[in-house]
N, C-alpha and C positions, 0 to 999 in steps of 0.2 A: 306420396309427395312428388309434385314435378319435378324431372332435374332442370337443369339452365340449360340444356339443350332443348327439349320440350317447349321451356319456355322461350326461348327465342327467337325458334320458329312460328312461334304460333303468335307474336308480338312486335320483331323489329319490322317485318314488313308490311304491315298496319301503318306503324310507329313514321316507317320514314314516307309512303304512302300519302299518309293524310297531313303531309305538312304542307303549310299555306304561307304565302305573305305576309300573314301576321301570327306565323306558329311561337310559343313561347313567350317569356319575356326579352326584355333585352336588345331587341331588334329596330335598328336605327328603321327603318320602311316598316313597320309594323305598329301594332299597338303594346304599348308598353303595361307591364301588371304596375296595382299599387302596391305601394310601399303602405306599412302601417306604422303604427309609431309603440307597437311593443315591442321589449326587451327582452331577449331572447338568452338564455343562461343563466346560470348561479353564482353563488360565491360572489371571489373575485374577477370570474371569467362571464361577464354578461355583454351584450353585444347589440346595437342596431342591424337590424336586416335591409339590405341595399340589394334591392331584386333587380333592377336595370343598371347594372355599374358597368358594365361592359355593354360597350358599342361596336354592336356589328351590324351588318349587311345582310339579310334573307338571298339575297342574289347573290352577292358579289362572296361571301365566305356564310354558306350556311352549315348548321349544325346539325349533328344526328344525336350525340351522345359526344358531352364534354366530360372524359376520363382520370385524367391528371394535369397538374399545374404543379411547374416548379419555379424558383426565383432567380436569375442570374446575376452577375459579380454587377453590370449596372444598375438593379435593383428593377430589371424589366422581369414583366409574368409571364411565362413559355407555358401555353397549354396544347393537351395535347387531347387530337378528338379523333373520331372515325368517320367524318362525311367523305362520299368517296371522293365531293370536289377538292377537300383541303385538308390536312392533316397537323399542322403546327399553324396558331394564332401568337404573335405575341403583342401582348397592350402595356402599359404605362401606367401607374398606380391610383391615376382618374378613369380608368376604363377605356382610353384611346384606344384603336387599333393601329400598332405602330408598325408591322407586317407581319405577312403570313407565309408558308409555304409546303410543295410537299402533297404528293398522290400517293407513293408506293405504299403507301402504311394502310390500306384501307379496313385492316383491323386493328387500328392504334389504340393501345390499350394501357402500357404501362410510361413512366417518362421520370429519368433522373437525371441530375446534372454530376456531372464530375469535374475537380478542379485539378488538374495539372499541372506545373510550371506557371504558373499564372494566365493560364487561359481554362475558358469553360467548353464541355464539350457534354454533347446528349447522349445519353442511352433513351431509345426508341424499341419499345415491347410492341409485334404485330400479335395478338392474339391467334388469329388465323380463322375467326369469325368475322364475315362483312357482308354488308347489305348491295348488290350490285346495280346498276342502274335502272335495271328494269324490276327493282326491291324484291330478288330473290335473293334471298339467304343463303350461303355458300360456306364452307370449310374449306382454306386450304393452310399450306405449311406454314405455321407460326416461324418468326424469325427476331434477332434483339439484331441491333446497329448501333454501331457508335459514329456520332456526326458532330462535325461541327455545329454552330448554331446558326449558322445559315441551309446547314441542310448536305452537303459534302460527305458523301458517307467515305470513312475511315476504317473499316472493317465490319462484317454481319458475321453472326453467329449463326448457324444454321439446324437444321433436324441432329440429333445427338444419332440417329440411327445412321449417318456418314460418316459416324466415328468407334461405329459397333455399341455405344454405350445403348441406343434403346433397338428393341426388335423388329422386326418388320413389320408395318401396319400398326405400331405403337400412334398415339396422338403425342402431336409437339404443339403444344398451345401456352406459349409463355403470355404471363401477366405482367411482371414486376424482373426490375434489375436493380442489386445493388452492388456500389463499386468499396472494397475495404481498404484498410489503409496502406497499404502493399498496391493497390491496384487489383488486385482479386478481383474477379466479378461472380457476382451471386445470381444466377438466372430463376427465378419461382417459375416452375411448368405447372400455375394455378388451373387450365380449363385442359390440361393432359393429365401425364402420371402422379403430380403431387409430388414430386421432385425437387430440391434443390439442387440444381448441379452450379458447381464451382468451375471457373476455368482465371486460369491468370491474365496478366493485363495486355497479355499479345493475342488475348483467345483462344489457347489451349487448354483441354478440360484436366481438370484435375481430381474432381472425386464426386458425387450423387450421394445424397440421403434423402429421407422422408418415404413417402412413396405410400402405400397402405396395409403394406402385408411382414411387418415388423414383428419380431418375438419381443422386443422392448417394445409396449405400444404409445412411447412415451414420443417413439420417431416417427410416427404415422400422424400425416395432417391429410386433411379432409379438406379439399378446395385452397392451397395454398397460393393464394391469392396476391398475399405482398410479401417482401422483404426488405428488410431494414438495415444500415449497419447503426447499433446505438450506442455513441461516445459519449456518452453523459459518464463514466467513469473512463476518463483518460485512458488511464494507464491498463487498462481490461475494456476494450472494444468487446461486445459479443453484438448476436444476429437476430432482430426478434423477426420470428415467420410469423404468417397470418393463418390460422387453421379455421378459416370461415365459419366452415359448418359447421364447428364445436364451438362455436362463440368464443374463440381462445387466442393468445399469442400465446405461443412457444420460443424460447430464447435457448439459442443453441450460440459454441465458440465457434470462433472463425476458421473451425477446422472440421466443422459439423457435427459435436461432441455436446448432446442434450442437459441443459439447467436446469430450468424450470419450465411450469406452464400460467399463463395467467389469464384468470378466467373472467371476462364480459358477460355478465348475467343477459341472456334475451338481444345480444348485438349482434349482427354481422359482421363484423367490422374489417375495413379495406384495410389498407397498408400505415404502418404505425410512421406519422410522419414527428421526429423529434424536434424541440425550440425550448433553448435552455435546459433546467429539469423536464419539462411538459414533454407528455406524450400526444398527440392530437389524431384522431381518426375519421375517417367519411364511417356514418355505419349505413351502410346498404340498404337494411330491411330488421325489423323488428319482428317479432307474432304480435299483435294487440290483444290487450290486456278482455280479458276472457275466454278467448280464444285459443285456438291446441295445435294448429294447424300452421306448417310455413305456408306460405303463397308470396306467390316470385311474380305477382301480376298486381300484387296490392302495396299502392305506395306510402311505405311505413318507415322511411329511413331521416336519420339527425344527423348532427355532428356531435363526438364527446372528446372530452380533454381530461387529462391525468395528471395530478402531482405524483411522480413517479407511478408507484403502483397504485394510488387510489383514483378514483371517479369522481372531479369535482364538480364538474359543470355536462349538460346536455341542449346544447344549443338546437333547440329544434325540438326538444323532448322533455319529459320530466324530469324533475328532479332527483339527483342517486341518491340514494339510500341504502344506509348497512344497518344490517342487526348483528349483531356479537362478531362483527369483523367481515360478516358475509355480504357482498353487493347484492341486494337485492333486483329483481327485473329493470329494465329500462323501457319506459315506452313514448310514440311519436306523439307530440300534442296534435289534440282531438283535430287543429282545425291545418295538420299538413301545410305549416312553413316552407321545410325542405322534403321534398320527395323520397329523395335517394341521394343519402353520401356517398360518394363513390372517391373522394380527393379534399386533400385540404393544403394550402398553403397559407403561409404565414408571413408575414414583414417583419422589420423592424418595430413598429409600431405594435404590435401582436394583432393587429387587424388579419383576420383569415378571409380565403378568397374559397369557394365552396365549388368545385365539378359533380356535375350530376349526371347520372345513367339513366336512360329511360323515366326524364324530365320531361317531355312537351317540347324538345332540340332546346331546351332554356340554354344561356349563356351562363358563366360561372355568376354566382353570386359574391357580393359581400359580406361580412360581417363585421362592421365595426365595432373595435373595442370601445365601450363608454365605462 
């Protein structure tokens, strides 16, 4: 099996290479893809697909890979991407672009908002993965930042090996941040050690789990990719991690003390984003249905949604299905709607906004609730 590094090398500098005028959908100077008039999901979660909703600029804000989208207290969409010209997009619930801002990130990869005293502020995850201008592929120190939402950084979080927690020549590659109800911050080190490490709300670390070489294998994730805090029971916050590559969420307390595991038959699935009960996720990549083999070059990924712990809808995929309580497979419909989930955000209205990785630079999509 290839890992994501293999694969990324051998793919983003293609990827950002061969982009043109009219790369994607989306693209105010480009040509734009059609819309089709199927319904996309099940249940009560079915959806129009809205592939140009966002308007952008090939010149003036282009896209490499749009990673996360989150919502602010004015009800504006903040996404967040990795081209090296721009890093924060934010648009208006018609697709406007209302501004952009922002170079230091050119591995932007994770993006949450946190609400304080009645103001909003970001967390910005650099992977430490970026394509450079003359589209070579580079590693250097991942890093998380908390910024205002114009872009004002307020504190970085930097390599844990300048605080002796990792060893030397360790990788620091965080994906994901989440902030707890304390202010805690959960840092996911998804494309390094597989780490959760914890620090409080000034940026002091305070404790490390997961990682992969555990006597309980129950604390070992494999690609931990997101982190969540999930308040759907008030009074019991817990944490669900993303374990990728075991198609799993794991829910651990807010003290890194393991629950449960909850298994996604055949998903990769990115970071568990909450709305009311629902759970909502980008899934990455599927295996297709025959098939035995991952491949991280084949674009096989949906979006799915959960009444609590069940699988009710796959927007972009088949239908779920259990036998005697077990989810059976999940797979992407034949004719590839969505590429790759990599993000999901949601409104008011349950309308989801979809980030894709290794899209064609495509712009977020829509998906209307109908």
């Amino acid at each position: 099996m290839k890992t994501r590094r293999d694969f990324i090398k051998t793919t983003a500098v293609a990827s950002l290479v061969s982009a043109t005028p009219t790369f994607g959908a989306n693209i105010i100077t480009g040509k734009k893809e059609r819309n089709d008039d199927i319904i996309y999901g099940h249940g009560d979660y079915k959806y129009k697909l809205d592939k140009n909703w966002a308007k952008v600029s090939a010149s003036r804000t282009p896209l490499l890979n749009c990673h996360e989208m989150v919502m602010d207290s004015k009800g504006r969409l903040i996404m967040l991407g990795d081209n090296p010209k721009n890093n924060i997009l934010i648009f208006d619930k018609s697709g406007k672009l209302l501004d952009y801002w922002g170079t230091a990130y050119p591995g932007g990869h994770g993006l949450t908002l946190s609400k304080e005293g009645g103001e909003d502020f970001l967390y910005l995850t650099d992977s430490g993965w970026y394509v450079n201008r003359r589209g070579e592929l580079l590693q250097h120190n991942g890093r998380v930042s908390k910024t205002t939402l114009d872009g004002k950084v307020i504190f970085d979080i930097g390599h844990p090996q300048t605080i002796g927690v990792y060893e030397v020549g360790d990788h620091f590659c965080p994906t994901e941040v989440a902030v707890g109800p304390n202010g805690d911050i959960y840092v996911a080190d998804g494309y390094g050690k597989d780490y959760i490490l914890q620090y409080d709300a000034k940026g002091q670390f305070i404790r490390k789990w997961g990682g992969h070489d555990n006597e309980d294998k129950n604390y070992n994730l494999q690609n931990a990719h997101g982190v969540t805090v999930d308040y759907r029971d008030k009074n019991n916050p817990v944490l669900i991690c993303s374990s990728r590559a075991e198609n799993a969420y794991k829910f651990f307390t807010l003290d890194g003390k393991y629950i449960r595991t909850l298994h996604l038959n055949n998903m990769y699935a990115c970071r568990a984003v909450i709305d009311d009960n629902n759970l909502y996720a980008g899934v990455c990549w599927s295996i297709p249905k025959g098939e035995t083999k991952f491949d991280w070059l084949a674009h096989t990924g949906f979006v799915t949604v959960l009444e609590g712990d069940k699988v009710v809808s796959n927007p972009g995929g088949t239908e779920p299905v259990y036998k005697k309580g077990a989810l059976q497979p999940s797979y992407q419909l034949e004719h590839k709607p969505i590429w790759h989930g990599h993000d999901v955000c949601v409104d008011e209205d349950k309308n989801l906004y979809v980030c894709q990785w290794n899209a064609g630079h495509s712009a977020p999509y829509k998906l209307e609730r109908v």
